[in-house]
VOZABA-173267 format. One line per 2 residues: number of its first residue (from 0); for each residue x, y, z of C-alpha. Coordinates in nm, 3 decimals. Example, Ala and Ser with C-alpha at 12.3 -4.5 7.8 and 13.67 -1.06 7.14 Angstrom:
! VOZABA-173267
0 = 1.230 -0.450 0.780; 1.367 -0.106 0.714
This chain:
! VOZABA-173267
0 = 0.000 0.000 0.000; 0.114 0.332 -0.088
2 = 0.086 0.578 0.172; -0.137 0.912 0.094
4 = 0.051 1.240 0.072; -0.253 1.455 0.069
6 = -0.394 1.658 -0.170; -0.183 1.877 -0.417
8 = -0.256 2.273 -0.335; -0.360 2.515 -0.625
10 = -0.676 2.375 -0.804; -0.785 2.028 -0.779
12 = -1.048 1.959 -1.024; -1.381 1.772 -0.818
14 = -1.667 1.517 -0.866; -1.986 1.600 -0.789
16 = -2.169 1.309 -0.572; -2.549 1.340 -0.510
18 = -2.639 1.399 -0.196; -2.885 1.092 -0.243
20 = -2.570 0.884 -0.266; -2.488 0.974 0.083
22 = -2.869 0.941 0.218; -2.985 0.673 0.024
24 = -2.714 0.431 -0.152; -2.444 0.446 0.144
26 = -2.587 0.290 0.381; -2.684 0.054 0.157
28 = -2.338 -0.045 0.049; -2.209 -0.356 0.232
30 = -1.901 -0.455 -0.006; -1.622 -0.202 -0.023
32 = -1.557 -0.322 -0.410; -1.925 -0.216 -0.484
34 = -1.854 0.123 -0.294; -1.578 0.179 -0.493
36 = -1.715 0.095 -0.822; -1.996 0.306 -0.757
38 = -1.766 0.620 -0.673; -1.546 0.542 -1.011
40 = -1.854 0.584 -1.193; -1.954 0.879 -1.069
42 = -1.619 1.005 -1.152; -1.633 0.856 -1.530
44 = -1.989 1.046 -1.575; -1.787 1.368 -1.458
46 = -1.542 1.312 -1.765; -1.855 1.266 -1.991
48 = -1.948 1.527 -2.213; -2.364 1.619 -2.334
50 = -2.640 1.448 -2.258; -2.721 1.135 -2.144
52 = -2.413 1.077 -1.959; -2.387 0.675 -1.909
54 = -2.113 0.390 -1.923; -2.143 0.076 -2.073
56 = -2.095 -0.317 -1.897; -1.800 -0.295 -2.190
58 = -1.620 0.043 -2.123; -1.656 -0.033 -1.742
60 = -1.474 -0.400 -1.749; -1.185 -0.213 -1.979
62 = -1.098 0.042 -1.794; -0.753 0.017 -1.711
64 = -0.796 0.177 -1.365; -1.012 -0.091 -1.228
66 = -0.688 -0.374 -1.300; -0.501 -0.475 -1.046
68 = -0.151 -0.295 -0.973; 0.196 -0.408 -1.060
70 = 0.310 -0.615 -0.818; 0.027 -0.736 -0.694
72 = 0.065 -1.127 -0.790; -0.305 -1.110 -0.918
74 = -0.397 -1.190 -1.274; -0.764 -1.103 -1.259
76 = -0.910 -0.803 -1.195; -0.994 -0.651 -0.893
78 = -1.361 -0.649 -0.991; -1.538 -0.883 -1.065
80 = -1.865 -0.899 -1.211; -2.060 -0.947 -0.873
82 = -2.013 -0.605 -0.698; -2.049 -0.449 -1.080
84 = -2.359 -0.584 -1.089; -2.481 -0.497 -0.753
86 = -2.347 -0.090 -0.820; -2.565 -0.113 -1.109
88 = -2.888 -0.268 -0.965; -2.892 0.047 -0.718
């Protein structure tokens, strides 16, 4: 694990987050994989230009930030199709 250094200063670009997600959908969230899927895809919609704003099953499983590190011995991907599935039922 690489340990956080904090924030850069000057600008830092944000994501927005509904508040719903905090009300609703957090407390909701039992598997940290499905928590952090769910945040990644808020930040993928932020990248999104026009309107609708949505990501596909396919641009979701190859997105390179979702693989696994190097060095972590693992061969599959950190996530799997269960908690992709789950951050999509909700």
């Amino acid at each position: 694990m690489t340990l956080f250094a904090g924030f850069p200063s000057g600008k830092n670009p944000y994501v927005p987050v509904p508040e719903v997600f905090f009300t609703v959908l957090l407390p909701e969230i039992e598997d940290s994989a499905e928590l952090k899927i769910t945040l990644h895809l808020f930040w993928l919609l932020a990248q999104k230009q026009g309107n609708p704003r949505c990501i596909s099953d396919r641009e979701l499983l190859a997105d390179r930030m979702l693989l696994p590190g190097p060095g972590t011995g693992c061969r599959t991907r950190y996530y799997s199709a269960r908690p992709i599935a789950a951050a999509q039922r909700r």
